[in-house]
C-alpha positions as CSV (number, residue, x, y, z in Angstrom):
1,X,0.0,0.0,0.0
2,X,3.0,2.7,1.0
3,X,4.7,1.9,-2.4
4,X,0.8,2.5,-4.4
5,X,0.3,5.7,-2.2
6,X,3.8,7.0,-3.0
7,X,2.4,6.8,-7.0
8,X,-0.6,8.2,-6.3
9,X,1.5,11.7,-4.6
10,X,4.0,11.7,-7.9
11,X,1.1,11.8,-10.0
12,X,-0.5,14.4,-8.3
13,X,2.0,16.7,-9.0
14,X,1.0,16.7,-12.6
15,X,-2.7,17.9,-12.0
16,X,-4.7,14.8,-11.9
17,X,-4.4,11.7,-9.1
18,X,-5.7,8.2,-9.6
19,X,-5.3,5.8,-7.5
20,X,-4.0,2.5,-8.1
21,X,-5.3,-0.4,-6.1
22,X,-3.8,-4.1,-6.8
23,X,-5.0,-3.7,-10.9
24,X,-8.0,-1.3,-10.2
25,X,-7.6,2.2,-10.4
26,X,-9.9,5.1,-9.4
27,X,-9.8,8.5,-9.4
28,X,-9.2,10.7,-6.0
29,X,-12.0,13.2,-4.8
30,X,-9.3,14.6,-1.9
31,X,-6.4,14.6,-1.1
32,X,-5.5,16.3,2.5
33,X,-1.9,16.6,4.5
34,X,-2.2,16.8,8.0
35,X,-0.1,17.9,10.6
36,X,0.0,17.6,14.2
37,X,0.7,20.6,16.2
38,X,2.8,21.8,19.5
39,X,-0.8,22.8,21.0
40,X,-2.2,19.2,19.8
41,X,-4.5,20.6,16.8
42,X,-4.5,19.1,13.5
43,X,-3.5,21.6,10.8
44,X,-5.3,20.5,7.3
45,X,-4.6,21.2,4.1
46,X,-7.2,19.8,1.8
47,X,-7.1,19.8,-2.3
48,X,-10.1,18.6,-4.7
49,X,-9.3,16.6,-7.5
50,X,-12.5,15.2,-8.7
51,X,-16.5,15.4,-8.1
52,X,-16.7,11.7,-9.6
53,X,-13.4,10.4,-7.6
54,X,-13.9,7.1,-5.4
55,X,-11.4,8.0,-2.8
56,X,-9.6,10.1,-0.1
57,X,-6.2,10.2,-0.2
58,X,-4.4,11.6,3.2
59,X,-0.7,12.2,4.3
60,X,-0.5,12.1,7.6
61,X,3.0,14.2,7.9
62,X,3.6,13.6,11.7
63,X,3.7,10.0,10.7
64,X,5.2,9.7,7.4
65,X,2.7,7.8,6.1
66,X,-0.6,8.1,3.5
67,X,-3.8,6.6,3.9
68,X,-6.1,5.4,1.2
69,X,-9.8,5.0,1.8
70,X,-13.4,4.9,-0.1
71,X,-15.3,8.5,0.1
72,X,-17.7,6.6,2.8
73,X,-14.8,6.4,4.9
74,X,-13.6,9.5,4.9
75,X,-16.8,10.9,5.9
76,X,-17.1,8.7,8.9
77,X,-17.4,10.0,12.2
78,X,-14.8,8.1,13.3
79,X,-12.2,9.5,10.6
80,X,-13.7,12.7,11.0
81,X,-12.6,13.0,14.8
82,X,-9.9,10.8,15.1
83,X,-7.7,11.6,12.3
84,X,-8.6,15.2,11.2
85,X,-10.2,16.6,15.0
86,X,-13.5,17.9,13.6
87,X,-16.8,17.1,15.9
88,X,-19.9,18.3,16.9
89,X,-18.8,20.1,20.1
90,X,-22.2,19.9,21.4
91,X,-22.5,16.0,21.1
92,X,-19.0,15.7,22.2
93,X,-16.3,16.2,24.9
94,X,-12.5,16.6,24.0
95,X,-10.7,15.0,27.1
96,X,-7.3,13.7,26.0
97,X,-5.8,14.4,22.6
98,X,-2.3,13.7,21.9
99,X,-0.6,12.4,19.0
100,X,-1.0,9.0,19.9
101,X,-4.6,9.2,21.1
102,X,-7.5,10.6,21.5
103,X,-10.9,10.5,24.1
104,X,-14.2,12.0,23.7
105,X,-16.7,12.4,26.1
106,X,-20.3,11.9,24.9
107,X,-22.5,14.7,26.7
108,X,-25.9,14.2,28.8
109,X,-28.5,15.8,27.5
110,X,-31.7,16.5,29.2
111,X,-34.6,14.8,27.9
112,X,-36.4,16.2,24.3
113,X,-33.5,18.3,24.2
114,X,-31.8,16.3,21.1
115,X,-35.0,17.5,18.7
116,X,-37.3,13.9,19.7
């Protein structure tokens, strides 16, 4: 996977990115860098390539390392949160968050209070 993902950034550089995975290929709808930093935030850079593309392509730069993933995926909660730091701080408590980990809190709500 590192050696397909190292493809996939070369080719970017020339203005389109496709994604080569075993003999399929398909075409990249993001590609984000992120960064961890001193204050543990996650800076992101985010690019579009394509409205039709089937994947997210993401360097983590603190790691050294690129993940590949379908566009359901990438819009997961759990992505969302865990590798990029965004979440609904209504729904959700930060209580650790270091480069190694993080932990959310869910909040209590009072009853009715979520729209039921």
């Amino acid at each position: 996977m590192l050696a397909s993902a190292f493809v996939v950034f070369l080719v970017g550089w020339w203005g389109f990115l496709e994604v080569p995975l075993g003999f399929k290929q398909g075409d990249v709808k993001y590609f984000v860098a992120t960064q961890n930093a001193k204050d543990n935030n996650i800076k992101l850079q985010l690019q579009y390539y394509s409205a039709n593309g089937k994947y997210a392509v993401i360097y983590m730069r603190s790691y050294g390392i690129f993940v590949i993933m379908d566009i359901a995926t990438f819009d997961s909660t759990y992505v969302q949160m865990f590798i990029f730091g965004k979440y609904d701080k209504n729904l959700f408590e930060l209580v650790v968050s270091s480069p190694y980990s993080k932990i959310y809190k869910l909040k209590k709500f009072a009853s009715g209070s979520l729209g039921n």
